[in-house]
C-alpha positions, 0 to 999 in steps of 0.5 A: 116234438109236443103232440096236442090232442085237442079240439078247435072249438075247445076253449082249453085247447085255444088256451093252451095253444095261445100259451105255447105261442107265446113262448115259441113253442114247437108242437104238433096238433092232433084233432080229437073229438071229445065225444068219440071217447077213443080207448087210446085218448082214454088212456092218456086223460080217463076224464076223456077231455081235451086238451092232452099234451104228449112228448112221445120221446120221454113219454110223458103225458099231461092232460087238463089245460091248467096243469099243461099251462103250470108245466110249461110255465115251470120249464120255458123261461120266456115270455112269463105268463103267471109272474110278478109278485105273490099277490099279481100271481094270485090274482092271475089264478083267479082270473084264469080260474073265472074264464074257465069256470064261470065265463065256460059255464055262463057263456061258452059250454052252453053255446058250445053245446047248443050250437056245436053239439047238438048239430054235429053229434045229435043232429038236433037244433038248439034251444033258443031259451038256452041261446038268449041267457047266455047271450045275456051273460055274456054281456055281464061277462063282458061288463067285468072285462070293461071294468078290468081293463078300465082299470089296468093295462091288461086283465090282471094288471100291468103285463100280458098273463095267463088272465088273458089268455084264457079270456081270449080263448073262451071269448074266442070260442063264444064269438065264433059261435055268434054269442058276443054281442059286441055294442057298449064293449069298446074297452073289450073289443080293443083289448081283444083286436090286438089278440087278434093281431098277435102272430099266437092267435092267428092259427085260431082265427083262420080254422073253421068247423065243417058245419058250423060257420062263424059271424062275418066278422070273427076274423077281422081284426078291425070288427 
């Protein structure tokens, strides 16, 4: 049996997780806090970041959400989440690449940071500087997926892909955390109920931090 060391609010853990969902497969979750910077959780990723996946059986071990992702691609023929064509493969790396660079780095680390840990690991209360902007990019951000979805079936073209996933997760993450500001986004508040209606998702919707709550409406699927 898969063993997931991750972290709930950890948008490449949500990733992955939605990945293996959708492909039906079986896995155990591990909760590892990041922060803790345990020697064992080293010796399986020395970057010491979630998420790791480990088969202890065949005693194989791979960190980092992209290669974890790439992997089960690789070996699990069902639901195909980087198929299609060349350039439909490319542009879904692309977009992955976009949620996990720019969207992690403009919307959810900073949130993450300011109102996940800081709290729990400093015990320090955040900056409301940092809060507003990325707030503010946040709807750039979500300007970009209006304009996708305006244009396509689904964020890369004509079938659910790995794109999605990876915007659902971090989007997901963002949202718990009270940064999506949801007005003006219809085509990305529609585009996002139906995740939260897919079996994949539900598991993520449901669990919660021990001191830092969602909105009221982060678990609805009519919000």
């Amino acid at each position: 049996m898969w063993r997931l060391y991750q972290f709930p609010l950890c948008p490449f853990s949500r990733k992955v997780r939605l990945l293996l969902g959708e492909k039906g497969v079986g896995y155990e979750l591990e909760r590892e806090n990041p922060w803790a910077q345990r020697d064992d959780f080293l010796d399986m990723n020395p970057a010491g970041r979630t998420p790791v996946i480990e088969e202890p059986d065949k005693g194989l071990v791979i960190a980092d959400s992209r290669a974890i992702c790439e992997y089960f691609e690789e070996t699990v023929d069902s639901n195909r989440m980087i198929g299609g064509s060349s350039a439909y493969r490319a542009e879904i790396r692309r977009l992955v690449a976009w949620f996990d660079e720019q969207f992690y780095g403009d919307v959810t680390g900073p949130l993450m940071h300011e109102r996940m840990h800081k709290r729990l690991v400093h015990r320090q209360p955040p900056d409301g500087r940092v809060l507003r902007e990325a707030m503010k990019l946040a709807n750039t951000h979500l300007d970009y997926i209006d304009y996708l979805i305006d244009h396509r079936s689904w964020l890369a073209g004509s079938t659910l892909s790995l794109a999605d996933l990876a915007a659902a997760a971090q989007i997901s993450v963002a949202d718990y955390l009270g940064g999506i500001d949801w007005s003006g986004h219809e085509q990305t508040r529609a585009w996002y109920a139906m995740f939260k209606s897919r079996p994949s998702f539900r598991p993520l919707l449901s669990e919660r931090m021990e001191v830092v709550k969602p909105p009221a409406h982060y678990e609805e699927v009519d919000f």
